[in-house]
N, C-alpha and C positions, 0 to 999 in steps of 0.2 A: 504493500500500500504506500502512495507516496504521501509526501508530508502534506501536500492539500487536500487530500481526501480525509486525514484526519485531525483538520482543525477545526473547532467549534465555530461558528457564527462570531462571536466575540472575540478569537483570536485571530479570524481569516479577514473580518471586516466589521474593526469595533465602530466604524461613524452609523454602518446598519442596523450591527445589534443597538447603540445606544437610539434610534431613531425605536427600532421596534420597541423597546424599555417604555421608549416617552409614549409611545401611541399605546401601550397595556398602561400604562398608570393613566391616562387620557378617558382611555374605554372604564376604566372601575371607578373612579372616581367624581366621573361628572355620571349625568343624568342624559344619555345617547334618547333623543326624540323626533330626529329624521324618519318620516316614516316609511321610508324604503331600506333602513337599513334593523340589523338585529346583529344576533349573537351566536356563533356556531357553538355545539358541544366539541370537546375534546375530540369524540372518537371524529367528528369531522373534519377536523383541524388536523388529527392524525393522518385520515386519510389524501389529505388534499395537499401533505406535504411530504408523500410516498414515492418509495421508488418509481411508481407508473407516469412521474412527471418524465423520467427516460425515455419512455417508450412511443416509439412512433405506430400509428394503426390506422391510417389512412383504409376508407372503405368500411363494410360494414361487419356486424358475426359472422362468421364463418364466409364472410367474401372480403379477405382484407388483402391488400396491396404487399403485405410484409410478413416474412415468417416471425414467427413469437410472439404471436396475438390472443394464445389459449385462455390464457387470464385476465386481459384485453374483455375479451367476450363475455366471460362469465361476468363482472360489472358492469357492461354495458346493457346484459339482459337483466342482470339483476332490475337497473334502472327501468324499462321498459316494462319489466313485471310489474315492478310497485307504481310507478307510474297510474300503469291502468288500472289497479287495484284500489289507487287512492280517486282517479278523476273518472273512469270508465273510459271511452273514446275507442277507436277501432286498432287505430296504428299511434306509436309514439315514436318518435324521433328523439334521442338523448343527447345528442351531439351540439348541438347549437351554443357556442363560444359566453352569449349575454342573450339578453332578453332582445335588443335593439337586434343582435343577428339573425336571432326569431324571427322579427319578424320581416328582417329583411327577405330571410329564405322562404316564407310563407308567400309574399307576395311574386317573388319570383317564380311562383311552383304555377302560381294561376292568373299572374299579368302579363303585359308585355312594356314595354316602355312607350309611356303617352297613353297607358291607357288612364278613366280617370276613376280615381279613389276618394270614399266620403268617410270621412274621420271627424272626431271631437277635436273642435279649435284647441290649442293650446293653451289660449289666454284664458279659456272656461276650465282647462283642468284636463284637458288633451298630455298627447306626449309627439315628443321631437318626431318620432319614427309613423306619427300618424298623416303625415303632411305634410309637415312644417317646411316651409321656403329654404331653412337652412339646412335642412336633413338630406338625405340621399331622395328618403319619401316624397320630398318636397320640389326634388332636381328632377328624378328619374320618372315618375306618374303626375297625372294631372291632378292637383287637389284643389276639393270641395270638402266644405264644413258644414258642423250644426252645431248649435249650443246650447245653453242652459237656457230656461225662460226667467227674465228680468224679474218677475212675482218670485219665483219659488225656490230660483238658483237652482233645479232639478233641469234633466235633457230633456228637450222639449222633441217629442218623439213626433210630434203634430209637422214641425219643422222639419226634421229627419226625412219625413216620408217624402213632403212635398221636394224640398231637392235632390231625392232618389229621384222620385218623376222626372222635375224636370232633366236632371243633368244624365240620369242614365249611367251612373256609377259602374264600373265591372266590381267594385270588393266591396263593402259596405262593413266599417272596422271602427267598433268597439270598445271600449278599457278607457282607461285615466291614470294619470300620474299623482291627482289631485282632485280626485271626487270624492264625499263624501256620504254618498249614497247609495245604495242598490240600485240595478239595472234591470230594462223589461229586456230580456234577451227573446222571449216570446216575439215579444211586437217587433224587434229589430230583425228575426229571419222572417217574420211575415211581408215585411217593408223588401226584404232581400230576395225574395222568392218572388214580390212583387214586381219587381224589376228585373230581377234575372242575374241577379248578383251574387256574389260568393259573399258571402257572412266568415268576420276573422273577429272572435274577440280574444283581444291582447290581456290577461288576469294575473299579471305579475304583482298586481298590487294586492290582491284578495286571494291570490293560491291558497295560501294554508289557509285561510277563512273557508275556503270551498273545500278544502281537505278536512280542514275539521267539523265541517255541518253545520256553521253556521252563518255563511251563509249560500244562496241559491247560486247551482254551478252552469257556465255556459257553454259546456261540454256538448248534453246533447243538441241544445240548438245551432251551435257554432257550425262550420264544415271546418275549420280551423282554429283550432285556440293555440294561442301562446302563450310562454311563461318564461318569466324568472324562478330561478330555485331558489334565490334569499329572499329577501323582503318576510313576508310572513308566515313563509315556507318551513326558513330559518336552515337553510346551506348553502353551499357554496358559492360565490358569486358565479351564475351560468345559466344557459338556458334549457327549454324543452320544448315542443310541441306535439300537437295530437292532432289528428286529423281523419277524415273517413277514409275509409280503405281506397276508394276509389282515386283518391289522393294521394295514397300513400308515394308511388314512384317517383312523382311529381314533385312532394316534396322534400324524400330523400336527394333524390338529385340535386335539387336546390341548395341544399346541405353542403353537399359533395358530390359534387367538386364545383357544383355551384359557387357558393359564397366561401368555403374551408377548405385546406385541406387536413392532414390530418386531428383526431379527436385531442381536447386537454386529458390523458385518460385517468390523470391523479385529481383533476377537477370530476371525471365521471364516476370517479369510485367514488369520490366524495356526494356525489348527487344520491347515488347509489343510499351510503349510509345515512344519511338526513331523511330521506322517503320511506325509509325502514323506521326510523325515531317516528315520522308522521303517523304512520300505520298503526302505532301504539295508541293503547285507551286515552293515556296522557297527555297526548298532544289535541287530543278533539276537548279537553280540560282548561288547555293552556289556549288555545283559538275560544274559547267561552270566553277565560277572561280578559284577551284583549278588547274583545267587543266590549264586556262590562268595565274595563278600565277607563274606555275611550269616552264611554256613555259620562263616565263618571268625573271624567275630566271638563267634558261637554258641558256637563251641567254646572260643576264647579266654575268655571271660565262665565259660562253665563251673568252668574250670580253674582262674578265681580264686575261686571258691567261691559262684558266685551259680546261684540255682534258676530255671529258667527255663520257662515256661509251657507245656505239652505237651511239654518235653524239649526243646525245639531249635527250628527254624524249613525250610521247604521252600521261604519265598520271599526276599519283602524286607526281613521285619521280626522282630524278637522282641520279647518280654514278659519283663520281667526282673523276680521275685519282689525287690524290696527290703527289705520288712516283714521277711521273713525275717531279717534283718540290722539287726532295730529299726530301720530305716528309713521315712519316708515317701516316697512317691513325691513329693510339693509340695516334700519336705526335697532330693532326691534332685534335680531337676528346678534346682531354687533352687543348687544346690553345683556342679551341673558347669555350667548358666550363668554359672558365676563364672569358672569353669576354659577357657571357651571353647568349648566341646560344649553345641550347641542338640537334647536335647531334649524329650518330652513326658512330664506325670504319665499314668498312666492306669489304672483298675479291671486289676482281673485276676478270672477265673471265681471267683465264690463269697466275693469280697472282704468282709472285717469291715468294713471302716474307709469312710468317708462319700466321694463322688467326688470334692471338692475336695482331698479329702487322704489317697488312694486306694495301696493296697499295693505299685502297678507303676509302672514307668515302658518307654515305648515307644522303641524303637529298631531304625532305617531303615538302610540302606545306599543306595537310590538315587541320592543328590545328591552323595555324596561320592564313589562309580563316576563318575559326568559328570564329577568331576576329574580323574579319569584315577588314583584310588589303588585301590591291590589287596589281596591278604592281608596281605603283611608290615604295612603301613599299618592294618590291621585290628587284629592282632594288640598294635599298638600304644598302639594308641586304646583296646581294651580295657583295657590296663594302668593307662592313664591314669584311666579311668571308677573303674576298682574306686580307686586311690588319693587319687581328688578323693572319693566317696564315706565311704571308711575316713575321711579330714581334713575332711572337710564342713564341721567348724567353727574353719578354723584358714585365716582368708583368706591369710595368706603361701603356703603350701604352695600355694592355690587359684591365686595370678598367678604364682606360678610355672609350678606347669601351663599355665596359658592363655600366658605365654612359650614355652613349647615346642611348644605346638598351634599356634602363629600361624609358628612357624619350619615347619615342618611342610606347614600352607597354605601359604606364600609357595614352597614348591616346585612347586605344583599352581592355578595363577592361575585366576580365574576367564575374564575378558574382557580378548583384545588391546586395548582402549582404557581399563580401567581399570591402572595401575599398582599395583603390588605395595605396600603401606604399609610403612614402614622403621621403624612403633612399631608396639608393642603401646597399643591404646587400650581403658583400663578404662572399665567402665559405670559 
């Protein structure tokens, strides 16, 4: 063995190991409430930094481009099993790099270039990859939108239909980056089927919500769904998709050699073991109380006087109106990072203000559920938010907060091998 292959992380490249240090005291100590992001278990972190990060397996089980793919395959089906055990669907695809390559290889399976696509705006709580001017979506197909309705901040399916009519859509595509509501996936393949269109809904935000029953999956109405495996999944950062068999070739190809070539297959073992965790009684446990976290945040946040985007939230996340409060979301986003609460600016439907420096800001409850905190913990954090906001410009107040959010964390560890930090350490 030579002497690089047997040096640790901290001996071979201490400015990384210290980076990764500061990002584990980062993750346990503040209050993570992005709500795309969470917390993998050990055995997934194990598996996702496995020798199979070696191995090359361009192609698929048992038709792969390279010899030494045998245990290659068995994770890859594994993935595929549990998959359909958790979402049902005909065909699953496990390969797909992210979510956004999802769905790039989904539209590729069943567009052409110029054909045109109707997606959720982005400014209503869309995503890059539905559209958007600056995405590939937005370069490579013709986009067309629909939105929320001004009264109720919910999709206004009335609008949906009418520019399927008119514009003649070939995909008709689904999901949010920043909804906080449930979807009529009924009425949108009826709208799809009306016009002749292929129905794709993107559920990287609500996976593990649909994994664990609570809430409504757009599996069978889709002809295409895509996903993220983190977010509320809670593994590895990567993607999946399902799709009816009739599809299936279409979208393999699309896949590969389409969009990829060969698989991450230390990210696919890792998919692999997180959809095994899903499949457990505990996880349909842990997806309950995200919903009741978020409700509970929902309510709490009300109560301190902030207006929140369609009234409340059905899943993981809300949109919390700050402008209203002369606030910006960049001001807003900038003040509780100080406080110890990570999380995001973000547009709100029909926003005046420019997207760097946007009316909302977005708040999750999934990662902070993996720690095992509940309502009461909710209700707290609420109180905290509205107060780091009111003092926004008054950094004493702000470490103090983040003193009290770090005591808070230190009740709720992340990893039996990291230790608990005995300081608060400011940015």
């Amino acid at each position: 063995m030579t002497d690089r292959m047997s040096l640790t992380l901290a001996q071979a490249d201490p400015l990384v190991a210290a980076a990764l240090e500061q990002e584990t005291l980062r993750q346990h100590e503040g209050l993570e409430m992005i709500a795309s992001e969470n917390f993998v278990s050990e055995a997934v972190l194990e598996a996702a930094g496995s020798v199979f990060t070696n191995k090359y397996a361009e192609g698929y089980p048992g038709r792969r481009y390279y010899g030494g793919c045998e245990f290659a395959d068995i994770v890859e089906n594994l993935v595929r099993d549990r998959a359909r055990q958790l979402f049902g669907g005909e065909h699953i695809n496990a390969q797909p790099h992210s979510g956004s390559q999802a769905n790039a290889s989904a539209y590729a399976a069943v567009l052409q270039p110029g054909d045109t696509i109707l997606g959720l705006d982005l400014a209503h709580g869309g995503h890059l990859t539905h559209g958007h001017r600056l995405s590939f979506s937005g370069k490579l197909y013709r986009p067309t939108f629909y939105h929320v309705r001004r009264d109720t901040e919910q999709i206004d399916y009335d609008e949906l239909e009418a520019v399927a009519e008119k514009e003649k859509p070939k995909a008709i595509i689904g999901g949010a980056s920043a909804y906080p509501r449930l979807w009529d996936f009924a009425r949108m393949r009826q709208v799809a089927d009306k016009v002749g269109a292929i129905y794709i809904f993107d559920m990287a935000h609500i996976a593990g919500l649909v994994a664990g029953g609570v809430h409504p999956s757009p599996v069978p109405h889709a002809h295409i769904t895509t996903t993220t495996t983190h977010k509320t999944l809670r593994g590895p950062r990567a993607g999946l998709i399902i799709c009816t068999q009739d599809l299936a070739q279409a979208v393999d190809k699309a896949v590969f050699p389409g969009q990829q070539g060969g698989p991450l297959v230390h990210v696919v073992a890792a998919k692999a073991v997180a959809l095994g965790e899903a499949l457990r009684p505990e996880f349909r446990a842990y997806a309950t109380q995200i919903v009741a976290n978020c409700k509970a945040l929902a309510e709490a946040m009300s109560e301190a006087g902030f207006r929140l985007v369609s009234g409340g939230t059905d899943n993981h996340l809300i949109l919390v109106d700050v402008f209203q409060k002369g606030i910006l979301g960049s001001e807003a986003e900038l003040a509780l990072g100080k406080a110890g609460v990570t999380v995001n600016k973000n547009s709100i439907p029909w926003d005046t203000n420019p997207p760097l420096k946007p009316s909302g800001i977005r708040v999750g409850t999934p990662a902070l559920t993996t720690r095992g905190m509940k309502e009461p913990e909710m209700r707290q954090i609420a109180v905290w938010i509205a107060k780091a906001l009111e003092m926004r410009n008054d950094d004493a107040v702000l470490e103090r907060i983040r003193g009290e959010v770090a005591e808070l964390a230190n009740q709720f560890p992340l990893y039996a091998w990291r230790r608990p930090p005995v300081a608060v350490h400011a940015y």
